[in-house]
VMD Tcl script that draws the C-alpha trace (Angstrom):
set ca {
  {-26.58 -17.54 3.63}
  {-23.71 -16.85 1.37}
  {-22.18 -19.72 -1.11}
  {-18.51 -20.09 -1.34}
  {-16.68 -22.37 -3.99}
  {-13.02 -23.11 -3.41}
  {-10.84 -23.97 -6.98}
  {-8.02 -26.19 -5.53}
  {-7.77 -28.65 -3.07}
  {-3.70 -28.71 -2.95}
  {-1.50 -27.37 0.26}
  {-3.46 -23.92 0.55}
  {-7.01 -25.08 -1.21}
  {-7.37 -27.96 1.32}
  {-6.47 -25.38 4.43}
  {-8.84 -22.94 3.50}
  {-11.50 -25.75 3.42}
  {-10.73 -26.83 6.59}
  {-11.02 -23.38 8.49}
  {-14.27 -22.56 6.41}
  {-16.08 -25.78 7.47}
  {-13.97 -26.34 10.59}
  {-14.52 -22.70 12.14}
  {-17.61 -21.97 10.45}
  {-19.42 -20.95 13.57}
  {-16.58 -18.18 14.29}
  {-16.38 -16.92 10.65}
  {-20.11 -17.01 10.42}
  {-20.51 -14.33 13.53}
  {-17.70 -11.76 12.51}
  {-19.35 -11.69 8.71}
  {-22.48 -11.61 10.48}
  {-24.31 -14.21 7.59}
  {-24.22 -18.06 7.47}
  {-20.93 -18.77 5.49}
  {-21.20 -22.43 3.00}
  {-18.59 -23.88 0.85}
  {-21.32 -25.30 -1.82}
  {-18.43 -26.45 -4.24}
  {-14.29 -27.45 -3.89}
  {-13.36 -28.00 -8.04}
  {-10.58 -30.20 -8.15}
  {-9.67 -33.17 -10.68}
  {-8.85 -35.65 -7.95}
  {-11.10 -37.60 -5.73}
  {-11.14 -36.84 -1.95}
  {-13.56 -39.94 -0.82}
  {-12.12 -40.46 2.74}
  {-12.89 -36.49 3.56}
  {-15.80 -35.48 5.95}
  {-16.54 -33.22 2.66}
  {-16.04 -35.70 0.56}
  {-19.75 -34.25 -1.26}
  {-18.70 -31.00 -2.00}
  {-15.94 -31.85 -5.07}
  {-16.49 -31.55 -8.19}
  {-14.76 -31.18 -11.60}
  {-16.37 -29.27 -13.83}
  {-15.86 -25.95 -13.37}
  {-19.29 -24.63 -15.43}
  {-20.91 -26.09 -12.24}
  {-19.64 -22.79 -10.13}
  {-19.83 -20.61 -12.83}
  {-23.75 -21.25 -13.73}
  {-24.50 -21.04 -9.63}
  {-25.55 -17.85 -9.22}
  {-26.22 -18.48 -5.49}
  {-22.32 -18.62 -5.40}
  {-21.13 -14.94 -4.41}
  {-17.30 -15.51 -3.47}
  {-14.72 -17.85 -4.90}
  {-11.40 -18.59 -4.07}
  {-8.99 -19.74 -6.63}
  {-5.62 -21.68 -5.01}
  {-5.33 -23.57 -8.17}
  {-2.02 -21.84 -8.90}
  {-0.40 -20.97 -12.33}
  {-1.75 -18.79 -14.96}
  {-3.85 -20.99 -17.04}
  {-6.55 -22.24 -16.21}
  {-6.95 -19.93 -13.16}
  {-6.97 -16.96 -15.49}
  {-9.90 -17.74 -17.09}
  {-11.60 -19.19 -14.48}
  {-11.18 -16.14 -12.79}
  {-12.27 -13.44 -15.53}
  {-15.18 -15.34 -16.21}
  {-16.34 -15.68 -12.47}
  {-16.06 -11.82 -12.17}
  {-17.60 -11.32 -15.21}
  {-20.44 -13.44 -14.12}
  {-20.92 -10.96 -10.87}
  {-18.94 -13.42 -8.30}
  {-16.28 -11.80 -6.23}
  {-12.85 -13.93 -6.38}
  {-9.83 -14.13 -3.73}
  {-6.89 -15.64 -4.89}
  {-3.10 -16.13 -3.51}
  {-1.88 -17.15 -6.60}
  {1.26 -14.37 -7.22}
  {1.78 -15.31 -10.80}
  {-1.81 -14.70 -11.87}
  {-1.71 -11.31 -9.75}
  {1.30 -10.29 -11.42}
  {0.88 -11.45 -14.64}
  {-2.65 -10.45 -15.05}
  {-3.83 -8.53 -12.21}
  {-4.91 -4.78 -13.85}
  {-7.01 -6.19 -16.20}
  {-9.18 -8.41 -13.59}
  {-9.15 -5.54 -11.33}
  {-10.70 -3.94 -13.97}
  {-13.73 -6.70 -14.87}
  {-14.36 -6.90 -11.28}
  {-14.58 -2.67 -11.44}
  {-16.57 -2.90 -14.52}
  {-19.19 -5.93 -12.78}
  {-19.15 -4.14 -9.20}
  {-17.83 -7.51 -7.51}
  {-14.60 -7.36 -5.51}
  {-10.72 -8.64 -6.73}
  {-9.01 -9.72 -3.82}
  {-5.33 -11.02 -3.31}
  {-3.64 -10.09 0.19}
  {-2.33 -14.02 0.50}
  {-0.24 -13.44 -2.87}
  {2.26 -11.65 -1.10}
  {3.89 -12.65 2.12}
  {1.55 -15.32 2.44}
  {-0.13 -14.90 5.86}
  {1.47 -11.45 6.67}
  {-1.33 -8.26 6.14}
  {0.80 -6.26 4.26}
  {-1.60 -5.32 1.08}
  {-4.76 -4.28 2.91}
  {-2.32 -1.51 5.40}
  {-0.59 -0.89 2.47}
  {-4.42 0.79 1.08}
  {-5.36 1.31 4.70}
  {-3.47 1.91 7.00}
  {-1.08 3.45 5.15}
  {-3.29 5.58 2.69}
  {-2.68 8.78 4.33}
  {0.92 8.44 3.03}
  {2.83 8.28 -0.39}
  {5.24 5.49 -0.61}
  {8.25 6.21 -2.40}
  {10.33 2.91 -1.64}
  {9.40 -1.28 -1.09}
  {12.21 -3.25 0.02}
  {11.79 -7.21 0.71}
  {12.55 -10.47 1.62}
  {9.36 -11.97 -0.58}
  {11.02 -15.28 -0.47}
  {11.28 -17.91 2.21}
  {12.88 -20.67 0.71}
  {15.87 -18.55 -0.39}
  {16.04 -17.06 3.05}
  {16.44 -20.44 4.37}
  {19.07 -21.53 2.04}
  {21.23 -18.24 2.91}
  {20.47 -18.42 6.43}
  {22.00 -21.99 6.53}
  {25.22 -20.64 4.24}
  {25.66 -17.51 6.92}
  {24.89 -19.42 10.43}
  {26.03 -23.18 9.96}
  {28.21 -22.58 7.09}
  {26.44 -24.91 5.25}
  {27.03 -24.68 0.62}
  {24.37 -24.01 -1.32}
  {24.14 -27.11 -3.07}
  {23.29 -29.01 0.63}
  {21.38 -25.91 2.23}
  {18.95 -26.62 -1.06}
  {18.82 -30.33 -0.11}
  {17.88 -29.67 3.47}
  {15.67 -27.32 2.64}
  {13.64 -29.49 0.20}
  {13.69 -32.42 2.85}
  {11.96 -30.42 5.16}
  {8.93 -29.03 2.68}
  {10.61 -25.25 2.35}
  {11.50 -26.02 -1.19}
  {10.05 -27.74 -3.76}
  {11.32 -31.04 -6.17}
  {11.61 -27.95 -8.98}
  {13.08 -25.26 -7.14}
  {13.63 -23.14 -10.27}
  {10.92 -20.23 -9.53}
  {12.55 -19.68 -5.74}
  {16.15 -19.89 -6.07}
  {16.50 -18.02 -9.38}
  {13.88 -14.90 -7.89}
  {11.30 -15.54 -10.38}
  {8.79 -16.00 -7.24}
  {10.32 -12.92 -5.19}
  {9.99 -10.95 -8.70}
  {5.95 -11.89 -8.80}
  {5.35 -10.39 -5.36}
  {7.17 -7.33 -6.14}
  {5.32 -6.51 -9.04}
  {2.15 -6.85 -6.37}
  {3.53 -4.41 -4.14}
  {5.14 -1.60 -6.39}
  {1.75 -1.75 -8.46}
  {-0.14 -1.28 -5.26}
  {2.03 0.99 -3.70}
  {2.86 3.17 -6.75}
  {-0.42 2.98 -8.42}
  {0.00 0.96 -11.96}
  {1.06 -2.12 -13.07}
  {4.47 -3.74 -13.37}
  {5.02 -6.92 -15.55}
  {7.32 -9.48 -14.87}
  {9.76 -8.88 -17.30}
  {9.97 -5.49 -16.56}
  {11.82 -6.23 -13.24}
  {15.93 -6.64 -13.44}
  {15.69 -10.14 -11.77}
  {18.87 -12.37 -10.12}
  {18.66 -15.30 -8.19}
  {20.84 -16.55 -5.32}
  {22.24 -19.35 -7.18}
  {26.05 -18.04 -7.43}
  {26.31 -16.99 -4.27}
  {29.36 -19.16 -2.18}
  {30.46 -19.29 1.27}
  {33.08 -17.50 0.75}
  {30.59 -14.41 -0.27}
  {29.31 -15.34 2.80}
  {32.02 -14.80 4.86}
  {33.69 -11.11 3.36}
  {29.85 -9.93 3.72}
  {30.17 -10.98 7.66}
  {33.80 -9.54 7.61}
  {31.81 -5.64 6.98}
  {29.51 -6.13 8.77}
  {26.62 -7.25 6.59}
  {24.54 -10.69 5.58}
  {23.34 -11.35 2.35}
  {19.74 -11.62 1.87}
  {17.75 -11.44 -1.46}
  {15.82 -8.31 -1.70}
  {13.14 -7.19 -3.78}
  {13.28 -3.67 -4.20}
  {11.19 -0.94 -5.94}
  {11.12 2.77 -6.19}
  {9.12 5.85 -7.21}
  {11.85 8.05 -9.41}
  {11.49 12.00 -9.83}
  {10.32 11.60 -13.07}
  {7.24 9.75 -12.20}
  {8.94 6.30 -13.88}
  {10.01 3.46 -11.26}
  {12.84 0.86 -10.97}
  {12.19 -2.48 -9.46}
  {14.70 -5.40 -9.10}
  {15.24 -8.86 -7.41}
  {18.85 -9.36 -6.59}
  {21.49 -10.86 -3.90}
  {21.94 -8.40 -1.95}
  {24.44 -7.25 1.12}
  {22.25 -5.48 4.13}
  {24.34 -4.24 6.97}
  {23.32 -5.90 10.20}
  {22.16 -2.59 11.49}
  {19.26 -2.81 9.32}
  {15.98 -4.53 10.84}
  {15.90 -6.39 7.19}
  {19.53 -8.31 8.34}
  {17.58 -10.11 11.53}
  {14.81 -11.63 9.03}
  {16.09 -15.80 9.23}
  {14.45 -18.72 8.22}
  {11.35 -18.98 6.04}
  {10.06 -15.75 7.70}
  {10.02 -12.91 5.23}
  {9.59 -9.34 5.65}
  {8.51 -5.73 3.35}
  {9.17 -2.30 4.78}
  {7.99 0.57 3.11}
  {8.82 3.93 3.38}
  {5.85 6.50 3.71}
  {6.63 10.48 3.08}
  {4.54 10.35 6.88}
  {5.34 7.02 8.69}
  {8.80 7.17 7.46}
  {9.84 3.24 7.12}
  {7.29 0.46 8.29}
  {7.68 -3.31 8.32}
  {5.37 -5.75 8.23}
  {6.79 -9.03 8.95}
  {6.04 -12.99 9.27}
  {5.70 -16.52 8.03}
  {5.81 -15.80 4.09}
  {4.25 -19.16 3.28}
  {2.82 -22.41 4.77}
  {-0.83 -23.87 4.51}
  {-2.04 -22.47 7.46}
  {-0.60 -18.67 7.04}
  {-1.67 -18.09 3.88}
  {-4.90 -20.08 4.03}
  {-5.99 -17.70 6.62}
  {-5.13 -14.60 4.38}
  {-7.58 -16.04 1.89}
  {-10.22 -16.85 4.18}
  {-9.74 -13.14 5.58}
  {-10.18 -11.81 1.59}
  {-13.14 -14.42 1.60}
  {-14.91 -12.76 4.68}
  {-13.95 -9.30 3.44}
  {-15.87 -10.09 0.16}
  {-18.78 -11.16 2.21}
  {-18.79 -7.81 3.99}
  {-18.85 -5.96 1.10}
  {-21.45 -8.28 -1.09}
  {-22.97 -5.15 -2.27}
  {-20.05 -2.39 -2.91}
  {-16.71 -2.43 -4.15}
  {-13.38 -2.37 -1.96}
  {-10.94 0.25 -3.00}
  {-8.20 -2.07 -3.73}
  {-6.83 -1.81 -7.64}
  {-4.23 -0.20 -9.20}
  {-3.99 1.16 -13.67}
  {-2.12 -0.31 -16.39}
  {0.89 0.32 -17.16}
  {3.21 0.54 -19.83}
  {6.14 -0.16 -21.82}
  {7.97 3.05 -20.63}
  {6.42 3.25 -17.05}
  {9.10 1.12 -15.76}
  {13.19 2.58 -16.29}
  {15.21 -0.04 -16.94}
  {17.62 1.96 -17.83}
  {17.70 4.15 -14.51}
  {21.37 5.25 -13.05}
  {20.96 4.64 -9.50}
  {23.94 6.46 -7.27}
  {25.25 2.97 -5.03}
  {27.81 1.33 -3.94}
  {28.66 -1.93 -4.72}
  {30.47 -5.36 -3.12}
  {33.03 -6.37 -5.19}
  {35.43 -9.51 -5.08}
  {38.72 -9.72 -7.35}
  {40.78 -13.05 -7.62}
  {43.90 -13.19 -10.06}
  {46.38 -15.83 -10.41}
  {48.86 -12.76 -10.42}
  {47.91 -11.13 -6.77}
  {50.43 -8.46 -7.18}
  {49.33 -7.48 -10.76}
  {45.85 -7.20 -8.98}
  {47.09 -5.49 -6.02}
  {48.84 -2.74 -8.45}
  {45.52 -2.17 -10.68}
  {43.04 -2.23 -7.74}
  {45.18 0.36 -6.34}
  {45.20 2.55 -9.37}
  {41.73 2.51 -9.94}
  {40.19 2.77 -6.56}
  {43.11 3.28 -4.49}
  {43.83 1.20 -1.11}
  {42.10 3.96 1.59}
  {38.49 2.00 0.78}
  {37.72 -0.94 3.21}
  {39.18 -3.86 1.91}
  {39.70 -7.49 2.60}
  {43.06 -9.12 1.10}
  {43.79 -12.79 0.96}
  {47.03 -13.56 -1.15}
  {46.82 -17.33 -0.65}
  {43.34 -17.24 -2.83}
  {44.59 -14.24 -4.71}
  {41.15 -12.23 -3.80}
  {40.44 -8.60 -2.35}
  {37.06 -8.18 -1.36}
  {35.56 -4.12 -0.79}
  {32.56 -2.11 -0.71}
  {32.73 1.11 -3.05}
  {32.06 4.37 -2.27}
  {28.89 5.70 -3.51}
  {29.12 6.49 -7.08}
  {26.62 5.98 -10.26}
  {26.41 2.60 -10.90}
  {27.68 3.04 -14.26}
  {30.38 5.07 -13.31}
  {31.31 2.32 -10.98}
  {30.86 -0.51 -13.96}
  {33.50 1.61 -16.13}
  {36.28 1.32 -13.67}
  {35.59 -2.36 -13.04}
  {35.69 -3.04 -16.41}
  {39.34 -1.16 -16.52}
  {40.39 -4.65 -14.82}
  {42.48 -6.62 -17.46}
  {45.09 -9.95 -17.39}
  {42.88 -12.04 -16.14}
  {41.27 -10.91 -13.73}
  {38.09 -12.10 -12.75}
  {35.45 -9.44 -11.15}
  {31.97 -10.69 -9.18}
  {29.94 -8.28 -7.47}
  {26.57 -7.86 -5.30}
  {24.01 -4.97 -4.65}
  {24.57 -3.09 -1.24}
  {21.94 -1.94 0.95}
  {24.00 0.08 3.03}
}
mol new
graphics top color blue
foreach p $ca { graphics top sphere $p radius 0.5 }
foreach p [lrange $ca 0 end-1] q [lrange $ca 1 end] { graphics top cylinder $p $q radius 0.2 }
display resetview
């Protein structure tokens, strides 16, 4: 028999509880050893549950079990998971978790205690919740070198702007809606500004490129200013906006990685991902691109993807999975990096003909363009160019004249 202890009895803790003790027969026969949750820690009581007994609150009660081999942690938040966590692996108990911030806040130095005590680190539900993307990322996939991520790591943002591109709907009430029905939460703060979307790529491009990547090394934007009106000259060239997470291996063995409000052309597979579905396709020097793609969040989804780390750790109660990434650094990550692009840019003057004569002096009126004098506003997609290059012409726009623009996939 193999003890389990669940940390967390919120939206994901209380589903993995449920398909542990619920389908316990089933999970019991594909691990092929009697599978018990001994312990759920949480601070609130659960009397009216058919396992009411197994709660406690004192953590030291898992930790000084040593008939407890696996334990999930869907606490969520960096403290006090993170030391729950490092002292359960250093203690010789494997740990699943599908808590993103830990992962990415923390994740190459528990790799490394659970390396170092020959237990197993495990963390596919922290990205794309119950979508296998990690484990064929290592897998699957592990005949390949991936050079370039691109997501949509967020549902509730994909929500929002698939309400502003198919019902027309503003932000401000697509938000509402989307908090009535349980996509969003009271605080939407880590979703709509891309702190969330920035976690889970910081999972992937460390995975995929082989060392860490901190938070605050990603160039992070939210989908907070984006208006219909975006919207609708995205739709006029053909394109949707979506917020993408995107990393990518550079020549000089550095990577850039960003979160940002994004145009992708509707030819792209990415432009069809609606709702709270969310998608990652990676491009393999042998596969060429492959997406994985799926309900990004939910209690049942991601529930399962920690009760499929939980049976993997069972599996392998005596050796290590090959699922861990190194440190990195300051410099690892270019922040600086030049990328050749093109961009989406929107002008609006009070003085449409003053902005008509300097738009066509500095990027000339052959590009693809879309004019509206009434609003004073041309809308157009650059040519490709160095982003920089780019940046030095738009700044060239003077009297007044006010300049937005978005990141192209195109």
């Amino acid at each position: 028999m193999i003890d389990v202890a669940i940390m967390g009895h919120g939206v994901v803790g209380s589903g993995v509880a449920e398909i542990l003790i619920n389908h316990n027969e089933r999970i019991s026969k594909r691990v092929k050893n009697d599978v018990n949750v001994k312990y759920i820690l949480d601070l609130r009581d659960f009397d009216s549950l058919p396992y009411s007994e197994k709660f406690i609150k004192d953590f030291n009660i898992i930790l000084s079990d040593a008939d407890v081999k696996v334990v999930a942690e869907v606490m969520g938040g960096v403290n006090p998971a993170y030391d729950f966590v490092k002292k359960c692996l250093a203690s010789g108990k494997s740990v699943v978790t599908s808590n993103k911030e830990l992962v990415a806040a923390k994740g190459a130095e528990l790799i490394k205690i659970a390396e170092d005590n020959n237990v197993n680190f495990l963390f596919e539900a922290s990205v794309g919740g119950g979508i296998p993307v990690l484990r064929p990322m290592t897998q699957c996939m592990s005949a390949n070198e991936i050079d370039e991520i691109w997501g949509i790591l967020n549902g509730t943002t994909n929500y929002i702007l698939n309400k502003m591109i198919v019902d027309n709907m503003d932000f401000d009430t697509a938000l509402k809606l989307a908090q009535d029905l349980g996509f969003a939460e009271k605080d939407p703060t880590a979703d709509i500004e891309g702190h969330d979307a920035c976690r889970k790529v910081c999972i992937l491009a460390a995975l995929g490129f082989g060392k860490h990547v901190y938070p605050n090394q990603v160039k992070t934007e939210g989908i907070t200013k984006i208006t219909l009106d975006d919207v609708a000259y995205a739709d006029s060239f053909g394109c949707v906006i979506k917020l993408i997470g995107h990393a990518k291996k550079l020549k000089n063995g550095k990577i850039t990685a960003s979160v940002a409000p994004t145009l992708v052309s509707r030819d792209c597979i990415l432009s069809g991902v609606n709702g709270v579905f969310n998608a990652v396709m990676l491009n393999g020097d042998q596969t060429g691109e492959v997406v994985f793609y799926g309900k990004g969040a939910g209690k049942e989804a991601t529930a399962s993807a920690v009760v499929a780390d939980i049976m993997d750790c069972i599996k392998h109660i005596n050796a290590r999975k090959y699922l861990s990434w190194e440190d990195g650094d300051n410099d690892y990550v270019d922040i600086a990096h030049d990328p050749k692009t093109r961009l989406f840019v929107l002008l609006k003057s009070e003085d449409f003909d003053g902005l008509l004569k300097q738009w066509s002096e500095i990027f000339g009126e052959n590009i693809q363009n879309v004019k509206n004098e009434e609003t004073g506003e041309i809308a157009f997609i650059t040519d490709t160019d160095f982003e920089s290059k780019l940046r030095e012409k738009l700044s060239l726009f003077k009297n007044g004249i006010s300049v937005k623009t978005l990141k192209t996939m195109l």
